[in-house]
Structures are given as C-alpha cells and as structure tokens.
DOFI-727802 format. One record per residue (C-alpha): residue number from 0; residue in one letter; z, x, y. Coordinates in Angstrom, 2 decimals, padded with zeros to 5 digits. Each point is the difference from the previous one (the first is absolute). Example, Ala and Ser with C-alpha at 12.3 -4.5 7.8 and 13.67 -1.06 7.14 Angstrom:
# residues 2
<atom><pos>0</pos><code>A</code><Z>007.80</Z><X>012.30</X><Y>-004.50</Y></atom>
<atom><pos>1</pos><code>S</code><Z>-000.66</Z><X>001.37</X><Y>003.44</Y></atom>
This chain:
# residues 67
<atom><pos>0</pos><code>X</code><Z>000.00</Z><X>000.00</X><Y>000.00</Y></atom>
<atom><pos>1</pos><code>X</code><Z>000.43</Z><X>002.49</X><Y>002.24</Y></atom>
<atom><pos>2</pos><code>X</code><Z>-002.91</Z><X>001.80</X><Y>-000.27</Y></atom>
<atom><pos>3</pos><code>X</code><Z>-001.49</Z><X>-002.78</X><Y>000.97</Y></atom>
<atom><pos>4</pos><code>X</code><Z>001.78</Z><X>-000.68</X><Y>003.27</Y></atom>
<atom><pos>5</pos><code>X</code><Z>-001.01</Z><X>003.69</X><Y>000.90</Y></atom>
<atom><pos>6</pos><code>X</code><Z>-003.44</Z><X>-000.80</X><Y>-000.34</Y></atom>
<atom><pos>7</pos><code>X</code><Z>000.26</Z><X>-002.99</X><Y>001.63</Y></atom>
<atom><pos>8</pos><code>X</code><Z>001.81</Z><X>001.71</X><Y>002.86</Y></atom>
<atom><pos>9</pos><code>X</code><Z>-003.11</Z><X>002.58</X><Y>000.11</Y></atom>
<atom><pos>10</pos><code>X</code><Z>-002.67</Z><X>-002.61</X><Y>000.21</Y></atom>
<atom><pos>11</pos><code>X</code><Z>001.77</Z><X>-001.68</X><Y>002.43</Y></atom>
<atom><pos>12</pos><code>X</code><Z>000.29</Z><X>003.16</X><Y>002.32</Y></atom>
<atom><pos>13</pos><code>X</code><Z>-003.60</Z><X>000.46</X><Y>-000.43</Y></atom>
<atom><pos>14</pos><code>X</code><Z>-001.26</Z><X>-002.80</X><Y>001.37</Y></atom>
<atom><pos>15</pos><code>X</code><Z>002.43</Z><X>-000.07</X><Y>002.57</Y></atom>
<atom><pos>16</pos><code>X</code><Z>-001.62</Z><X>003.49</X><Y>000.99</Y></atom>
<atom><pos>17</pos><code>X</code><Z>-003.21</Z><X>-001.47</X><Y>-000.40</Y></atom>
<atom><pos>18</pos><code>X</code><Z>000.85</Z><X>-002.73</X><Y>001.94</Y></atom>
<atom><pos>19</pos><code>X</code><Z>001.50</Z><X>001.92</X><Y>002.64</Y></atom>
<atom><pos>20</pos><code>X</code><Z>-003.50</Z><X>002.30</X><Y>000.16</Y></atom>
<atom><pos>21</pos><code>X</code><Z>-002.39</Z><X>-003.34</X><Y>-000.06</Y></atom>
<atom><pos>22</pos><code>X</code><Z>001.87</Z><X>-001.64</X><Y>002.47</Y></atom>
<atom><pos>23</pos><code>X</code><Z>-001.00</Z><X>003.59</X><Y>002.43</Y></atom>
<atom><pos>24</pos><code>X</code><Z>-003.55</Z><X>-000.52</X><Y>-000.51</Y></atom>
<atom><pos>25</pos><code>X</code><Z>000.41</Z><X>-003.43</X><Y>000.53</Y></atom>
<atom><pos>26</pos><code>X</code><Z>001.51</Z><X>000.24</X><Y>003.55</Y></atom>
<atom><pos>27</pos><code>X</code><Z>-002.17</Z><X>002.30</X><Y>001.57</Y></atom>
<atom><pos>28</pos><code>X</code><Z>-003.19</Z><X>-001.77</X><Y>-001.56</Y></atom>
<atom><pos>29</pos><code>X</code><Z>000.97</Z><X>-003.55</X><Y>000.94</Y></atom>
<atom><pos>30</pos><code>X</code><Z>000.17</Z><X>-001.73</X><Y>003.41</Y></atom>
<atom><pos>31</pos><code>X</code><Z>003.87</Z><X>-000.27</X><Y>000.90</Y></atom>
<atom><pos>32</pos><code>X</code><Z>000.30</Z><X>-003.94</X><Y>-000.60</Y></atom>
<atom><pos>33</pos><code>X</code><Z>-001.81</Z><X>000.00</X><Y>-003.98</Y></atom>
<atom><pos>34</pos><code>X</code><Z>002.27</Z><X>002.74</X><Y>-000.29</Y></atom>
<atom><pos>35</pos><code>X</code><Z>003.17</Z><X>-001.84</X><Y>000.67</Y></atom>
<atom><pos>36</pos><code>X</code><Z>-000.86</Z><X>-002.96</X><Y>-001.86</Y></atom>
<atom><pos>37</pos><code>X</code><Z>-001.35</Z><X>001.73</X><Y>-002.78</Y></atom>
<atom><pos>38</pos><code>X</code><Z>003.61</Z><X>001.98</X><Y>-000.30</Y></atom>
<atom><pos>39</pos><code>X</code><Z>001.91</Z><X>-003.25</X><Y>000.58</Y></atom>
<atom><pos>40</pos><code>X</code><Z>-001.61</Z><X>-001.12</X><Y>-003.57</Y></atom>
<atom><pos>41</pos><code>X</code><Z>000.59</Z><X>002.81</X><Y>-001.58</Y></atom>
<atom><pos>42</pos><code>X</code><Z>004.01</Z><X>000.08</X><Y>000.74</Y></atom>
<atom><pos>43</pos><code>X</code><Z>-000.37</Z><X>-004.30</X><Y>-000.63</Y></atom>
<atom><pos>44</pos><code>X</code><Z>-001.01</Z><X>002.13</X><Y>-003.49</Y></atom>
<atom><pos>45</pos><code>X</code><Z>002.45</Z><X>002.46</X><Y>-000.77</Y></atom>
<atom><pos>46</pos><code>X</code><Z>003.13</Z><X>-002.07</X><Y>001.09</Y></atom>
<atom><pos>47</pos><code>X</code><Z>-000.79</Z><X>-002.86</X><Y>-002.54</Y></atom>
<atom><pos>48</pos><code>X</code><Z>-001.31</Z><X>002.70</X><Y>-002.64</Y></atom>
<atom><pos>49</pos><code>X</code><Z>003.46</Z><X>002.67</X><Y>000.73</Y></atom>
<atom><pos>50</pos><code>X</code><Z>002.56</Z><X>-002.96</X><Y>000.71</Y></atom>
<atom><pos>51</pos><code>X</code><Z>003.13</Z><X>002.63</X><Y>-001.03</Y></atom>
<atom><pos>52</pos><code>X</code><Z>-001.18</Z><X>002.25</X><Y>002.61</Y></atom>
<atom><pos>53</pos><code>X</code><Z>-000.05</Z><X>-002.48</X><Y>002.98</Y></atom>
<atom><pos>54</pos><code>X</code><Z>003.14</Z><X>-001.14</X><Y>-001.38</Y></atom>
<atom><pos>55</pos><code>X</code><Z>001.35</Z><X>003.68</X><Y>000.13</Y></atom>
<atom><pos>56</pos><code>X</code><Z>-001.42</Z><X>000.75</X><Y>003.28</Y></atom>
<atom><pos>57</pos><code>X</code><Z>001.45</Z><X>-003.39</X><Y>001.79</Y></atom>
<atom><pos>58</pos><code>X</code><Z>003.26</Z><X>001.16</X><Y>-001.38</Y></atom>
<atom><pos>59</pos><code>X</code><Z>-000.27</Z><X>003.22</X><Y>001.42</Y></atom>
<atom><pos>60</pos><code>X</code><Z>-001.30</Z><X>-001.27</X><Y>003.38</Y></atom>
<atom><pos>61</pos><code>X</code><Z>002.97</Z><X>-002.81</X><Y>000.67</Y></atom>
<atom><pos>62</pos><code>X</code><Z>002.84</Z><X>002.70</X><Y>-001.08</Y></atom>
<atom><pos>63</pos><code>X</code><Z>-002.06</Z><X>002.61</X><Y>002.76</Y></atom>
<atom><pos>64</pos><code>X</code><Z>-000.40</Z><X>-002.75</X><Y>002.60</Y></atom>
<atom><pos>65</pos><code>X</code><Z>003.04</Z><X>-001.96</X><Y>-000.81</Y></atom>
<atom><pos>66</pos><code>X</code><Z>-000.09</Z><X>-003.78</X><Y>-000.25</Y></atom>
C-alpha cells in the first residue's frame, strides 16, 4: 500500500509541475481576460478533484488570519 501512495504522490507532483509550466506558456500567449477565465476553470477543477487539500489549506488560512 504504500508503495503505492509514493507513486501516487510522484504523479501528482508531476503534473502539478507540468501544470505550473503550461500555465507560463499560457499567460504570455493569451490575451489577459481568456487567461483569467481559463485559470478560474482550472482551480473550479482541482478544488472539486483535491477536496482534502482545500480543506487543509482553509484550515491553515482561518488559524493564520484568525476568525
């Protein structure tokens, strides 16, 4: 089982890199407004795909910001 989380964990950094590099080309290529909305659907995306990590993250952000 756990050698399965690892590669999970791997795959899951890579296309977060990826991601992370597309999302470059994308900016500079795109007018400023498809841009925005295209990146608004992509985090719609990831926070219904990676629920645990919003979760996580929320967390993290009320005990920084307090209530």
């Amino acid at each position: 089982m756990a050698s399965m989380r690892g590669k999970f964990r791997r795959t899951k950094r890579l296309l977060f890199f990826v991601a992370v590099r597309l999302r470059e080309v994308l900016a500079t290529v795109l007018p400023r407004r498809a841009a925005l909305s295209a990146f608004a659907g992509v985090g719609c995306v990831v926070r219904t795909l990676d629920r645990p990590a919003v979760r996580r993250s929320r967390a993290h952000l009320a005990k920084a910001l307090g209530p």
